[in-house]
Structures are given as structure tokens and as C-alpha cells.
N, C-alpha and C positions, 0 to 999 in steps of 0.2 A: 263461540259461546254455546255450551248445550240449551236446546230447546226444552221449552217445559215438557215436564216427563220422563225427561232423558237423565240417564246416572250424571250426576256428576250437577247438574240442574240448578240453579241457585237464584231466588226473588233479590231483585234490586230495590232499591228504597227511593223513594222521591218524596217533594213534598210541592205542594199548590196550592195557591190562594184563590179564595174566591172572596170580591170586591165590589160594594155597593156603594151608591152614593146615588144625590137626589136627582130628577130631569130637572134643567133648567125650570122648566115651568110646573116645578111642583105647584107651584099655589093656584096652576088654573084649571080647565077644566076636567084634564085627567091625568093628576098626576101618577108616574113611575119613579120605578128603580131603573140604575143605568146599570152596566155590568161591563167589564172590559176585557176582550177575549182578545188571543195570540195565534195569530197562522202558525199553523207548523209548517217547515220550511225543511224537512224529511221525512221518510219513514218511520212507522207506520204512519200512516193519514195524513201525509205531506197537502199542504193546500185548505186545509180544514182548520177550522176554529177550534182553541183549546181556551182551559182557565194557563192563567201566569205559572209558571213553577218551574223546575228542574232537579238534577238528582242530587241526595244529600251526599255534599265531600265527608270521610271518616274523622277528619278533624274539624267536621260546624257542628252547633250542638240544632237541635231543630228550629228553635225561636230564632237564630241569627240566620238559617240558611233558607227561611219561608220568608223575615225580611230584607234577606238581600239578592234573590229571586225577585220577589216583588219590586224591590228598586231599580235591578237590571233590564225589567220587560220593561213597565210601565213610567219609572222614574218618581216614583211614590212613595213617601216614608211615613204611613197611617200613624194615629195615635192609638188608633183601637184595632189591635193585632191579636186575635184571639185563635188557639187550638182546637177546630171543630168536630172531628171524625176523622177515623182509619179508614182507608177502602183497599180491599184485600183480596176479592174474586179473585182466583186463579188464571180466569177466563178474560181479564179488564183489557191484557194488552194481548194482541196477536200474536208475537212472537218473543213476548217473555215475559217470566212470572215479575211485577210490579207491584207493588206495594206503595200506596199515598199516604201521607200524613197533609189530611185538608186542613189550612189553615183560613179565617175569612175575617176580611177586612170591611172597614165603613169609614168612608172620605168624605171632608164637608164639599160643596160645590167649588170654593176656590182653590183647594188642592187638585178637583178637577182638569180646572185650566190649565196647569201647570205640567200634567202629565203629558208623558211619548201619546201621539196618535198619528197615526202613519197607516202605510201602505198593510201593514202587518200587526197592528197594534191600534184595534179600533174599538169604542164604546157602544154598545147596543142597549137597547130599552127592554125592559124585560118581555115585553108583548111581542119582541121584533127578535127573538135570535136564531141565529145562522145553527146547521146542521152542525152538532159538535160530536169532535172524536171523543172515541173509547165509551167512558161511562159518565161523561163530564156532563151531560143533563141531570140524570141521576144525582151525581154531587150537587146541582147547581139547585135542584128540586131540594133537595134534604136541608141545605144552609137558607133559602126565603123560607122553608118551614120554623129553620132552631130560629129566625130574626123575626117570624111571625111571635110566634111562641116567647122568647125572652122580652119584646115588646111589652107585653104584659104587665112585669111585674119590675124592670128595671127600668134603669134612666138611660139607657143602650137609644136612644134618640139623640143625645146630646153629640155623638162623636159624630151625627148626622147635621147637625148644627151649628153655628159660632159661637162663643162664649155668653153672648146675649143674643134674645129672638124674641120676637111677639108670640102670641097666643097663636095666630094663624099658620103663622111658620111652623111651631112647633104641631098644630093638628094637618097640614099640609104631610110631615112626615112620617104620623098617624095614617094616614089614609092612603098615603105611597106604599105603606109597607103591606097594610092590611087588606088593600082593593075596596077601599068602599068610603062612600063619605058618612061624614059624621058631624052630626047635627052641632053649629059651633056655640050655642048657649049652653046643651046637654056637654060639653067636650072640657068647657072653661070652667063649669061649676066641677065636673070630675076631678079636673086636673088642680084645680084650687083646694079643693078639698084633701087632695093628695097628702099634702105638706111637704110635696118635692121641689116644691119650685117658689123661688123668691123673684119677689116685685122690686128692679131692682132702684125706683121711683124715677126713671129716666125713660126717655120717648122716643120712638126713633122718626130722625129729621128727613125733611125731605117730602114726607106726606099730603098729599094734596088736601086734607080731610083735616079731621082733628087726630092727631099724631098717636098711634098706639104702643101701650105701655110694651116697655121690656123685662124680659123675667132672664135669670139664670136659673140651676141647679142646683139646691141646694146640697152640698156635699156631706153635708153632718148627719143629715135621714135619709136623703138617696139611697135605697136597696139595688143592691145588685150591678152597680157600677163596677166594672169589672177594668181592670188599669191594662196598658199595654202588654203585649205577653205574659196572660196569664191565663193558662193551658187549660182546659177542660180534660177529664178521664178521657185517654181514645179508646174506642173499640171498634173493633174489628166487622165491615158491613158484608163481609162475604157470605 
């Protein structure tokens, strides 16, 4: 195969997920994002932490071939499989022009459990990650930014969540995502005042205390709920 630069030269296509979900102990004293990185197991960077991905066949269209990537590393089928960014540097890969289509996923904790983790397929905390090939910081830097940021103004928490969850849980992965705690009277009056979220007048059992309510998401005013594969513009970060 000619080397970039060389006549004849041609960018290959790939695509890679990058994948959040909560630390076990989001609800205590500091909670994180988990992230779950791939040995590479050749060249370039054999030995080295990567995100999930592989190169796109001419016959997958990109949503089927960034989720069944995802399912082959990890063993993961997310509900919220969203299109994040192109990365296109010339420079990304050593020894040939690469082209990514980032795709980034969000898994509740029990889909956790269930995933590959192995010798080559292990979850890091986001305070904790291993030296990663090529440009996959970079990538990894840019999607905690777009999940800071869409945090905001959608209900992009819920894919973070189970169908129902307390007021805590839910500011638990507020504050996972954001780095910071937040005050829970100011957090419950915000979020009630929303009109995103219904009381769904049931309690969760088991509580040693007096049992706190459960809310879901309302689907009717939820902004910005965004369904499984459903692609953002890409563009090009070279």
C-alpha cells in the first residue's frame, strides 16, 4: 500500500465509538465517567489503549458498522448511539492516511455489567486513563465536551439512567458529567421547574429512611432527546 504522500496514496475510512457510563459509586463522594478502552494487538501502537472501532466494510452503511464494532469489542448494544465528529488530520495515523467517523455512546450501569472486560477490553474512570494511541485523547477530550455541553439543554441523562430514578440519581449524573457538586434543594427546584420530568407517584423500596419519590422523563416536552442513531452534521477536525 503507498504511504501518504506517495502517487497512487489513498485515506482509508474507519469508524469509533466513544462510550460513557456512570462509576459504580456515582451517588458518593466523587462521582465519574467510566470509559472503556481496546488494546491494540498490532501495529501501529500495538500494546496501547484505543477507543472501540474498526474499518468501515463498502457494503455497512456507518450507523450499522460503528454499532456492530461496538458490539464486537465490548459486547454492548447502547440505546443512545449518536454520530459525533469526523477526524481527518493527515498526520492521525503513522503509516496511512485515516479518516474516523466518531460515533459516542451512553450505557446505563447494568448494561455495564454485562459487557467483555478482559485482559484487552478494560473500563477506566475518567481521572484514571492510560496513554492512548494516535489522537484518541483528543477525540475523547472533544465528546466529555459535546456531553458537557448537550447536558444542558436535553434529557441526554436519561440514556444515563433506568426508566425511573430519584432526584439524586438523577443529579448524581449531573455532577458526573459536569465535575462539580450541586447544591440538591437548588438542583430539585431547577429540575421541577423544568417540566421535563414527571413524578411518577411511586417510591423506591428498600430504603432505610423514608423512601424517595421516583420520576421519569417526560417525553411530550423533553427537548432534545435524541433517538438511537441519529447522526449529527460531521465535520472534518483536521
Amino acid at each position: 500500500m503507498p504511504r501518504p504522500g506517495e502517487a497512487g496514496a489513498q485515506a482509508r475510512l474507519a469508524v469509533s465509538t466513544v462510550i460513557f457510563a456512570l462509576s459504580p459509586d456515582a451517588g458518593a463522594a466523587a462521582p465519574s465517567l467510566r470509559i472503556p478502552l481496546v488494546r491494540r494487538l498490532r501495529e501501529p501502537g500495538t500494546g496501547r489503549w484505543a477507543l472501540p472501532g474498526g474499518w468501515l466494510p463498502v457494503d455497512e452503511g456507518l450507523d450499522e458498522a460503528a454499532g456492530r464494532t461496538l458490539n464486537e469489542t465490548t459486547g454492548l448494544a447502547p440505546t443512545y448511539l449518536e454520530q459525533l465528529y469526523t477526524f481527518g488530520a493527515p498526520d492521525r495515523s503513522p503509516d496511512e492516511r485515516v479518516v474516523s467517523v466518531v460515533y459516542w455512546a451512553l450505557v446505563h450501569s447494568d448494561e455495564v455489567e454485562r459487557a467483555v472486560s478482559d485482559e484487552n477490553v478494560c473500563w477506566f474512570d475518567e481521572d484514571d486513563l492510560p496513554e492512548l494511541a494516535f489522537d484518541h485523547l483528543e477525540i475523547l477530550d472533544y465528546a466529555l465536551w459535546r456531553l458537557r455541553t448537550k447536558l444542558q439543554y436535553s434529557r441526554i441523562a436519561h440514556a444515563l439512567l433506568g426508566e425511573t430514578f430519584t432526584m439524586a440519581e438523577l443529579r448524581g449524573v449531573h455532577e458526573a458529567v459536569l465535575r462539580t457538586r450541586l447544591d440538591p434543594a437548588n438542583f430539585r427546584r431547577t429540575m421541577e421547574a423544568s417540566g421535563t420530568l414527571v413524578d411518577t407517584g411511586e417510591r423506591l423500596a428498600g430504603t432505610p429512611h423514608r423512601p424517595p419519590a421516583l420520576y421519569r422523563f417526560d417525553t411530550a416536552s423533553a427537548r432534545g432527546g435524541d433517538p438511537i442513531h441519529h447522526p449529527t452534521r460531521t465535520r472534518n477536525a483536521s
